[in-house]
C-alpha positions in Angstrom: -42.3 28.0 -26.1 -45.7 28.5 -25.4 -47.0 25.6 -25.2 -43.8 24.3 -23.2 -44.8 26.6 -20.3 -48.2 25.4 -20.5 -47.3 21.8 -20.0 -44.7 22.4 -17.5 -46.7 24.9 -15.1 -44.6 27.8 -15.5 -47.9 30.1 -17.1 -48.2 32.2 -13.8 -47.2 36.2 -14.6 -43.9 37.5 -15.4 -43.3 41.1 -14.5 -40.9 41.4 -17.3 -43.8 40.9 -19.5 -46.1 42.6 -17.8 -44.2 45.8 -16.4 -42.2 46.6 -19.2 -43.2 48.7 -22.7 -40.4 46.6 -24.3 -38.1 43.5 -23.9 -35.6 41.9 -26.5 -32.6 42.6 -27.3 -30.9 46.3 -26.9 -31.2 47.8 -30.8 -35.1 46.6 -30.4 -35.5 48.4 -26.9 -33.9 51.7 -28.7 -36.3 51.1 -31.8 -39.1 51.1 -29.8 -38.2 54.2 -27.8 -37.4 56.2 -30.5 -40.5 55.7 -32.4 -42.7 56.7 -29.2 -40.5 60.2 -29.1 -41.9 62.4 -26.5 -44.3 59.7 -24.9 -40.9 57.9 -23.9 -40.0 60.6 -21.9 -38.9 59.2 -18.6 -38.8 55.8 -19.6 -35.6 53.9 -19.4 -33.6 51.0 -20.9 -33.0 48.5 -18.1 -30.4 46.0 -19.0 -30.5 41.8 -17.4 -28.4 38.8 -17.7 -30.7 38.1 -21.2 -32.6 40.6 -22.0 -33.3 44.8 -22.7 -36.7 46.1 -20.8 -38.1 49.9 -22.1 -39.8 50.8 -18.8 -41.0 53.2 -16.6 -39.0 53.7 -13.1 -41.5 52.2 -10.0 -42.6 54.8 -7.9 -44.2 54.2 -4.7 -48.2 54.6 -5.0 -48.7 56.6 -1.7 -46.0 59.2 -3.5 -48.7 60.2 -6.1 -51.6 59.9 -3.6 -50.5 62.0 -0.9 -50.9 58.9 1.5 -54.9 59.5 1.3 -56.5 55.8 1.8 -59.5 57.0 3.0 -63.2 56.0 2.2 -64.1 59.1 0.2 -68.0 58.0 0.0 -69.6 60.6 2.0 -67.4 62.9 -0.1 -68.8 62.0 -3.0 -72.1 62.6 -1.9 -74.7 65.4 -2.7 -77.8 65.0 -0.8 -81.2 66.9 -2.3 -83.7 68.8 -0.7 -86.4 67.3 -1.9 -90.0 68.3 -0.4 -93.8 68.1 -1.6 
């Protein structure tokens, strides 16, 4: 399988891969969520056409950040006194 998407171009990322704790069939999903107990709090079990996905619901960015995009540099700064 590996080395099929290798030769056939398809190695680019998969968000189903990469965005998900778990993916495989539905008892395995469970399996996995019930050994991380409390850590899978608010995770859910997303079901496709082939496949189960244990996974965290997307929340915007901006949400958590309070829409804050600044350059926080000068911020960040503490300037010394410094004299002879």
């Amino acid at each position: 399988m590996i080395n099929d998407s290798l030769a056939n171009g398809d190695n680019c990322r998969q968000p189903q891969w990469t965005e998900s704790i778990a993916v495989g069939s539905e008892r395995f999903t469970n399996a996995i969520k019930d050994k991380l107990d409390i850590l899978a709090k608010g995770r859910e079990i997303i079901e496709t056409d082939t496949e189960f996905r244990l996974r965290e619901e997307s929340v915007a960015y901006n949400a958590l950040s309070g829409g804050k995009n600044d350059n926080i540099g000068a911020q960040n700064t503490y300037y010394w006194c410094i004299t002879h």
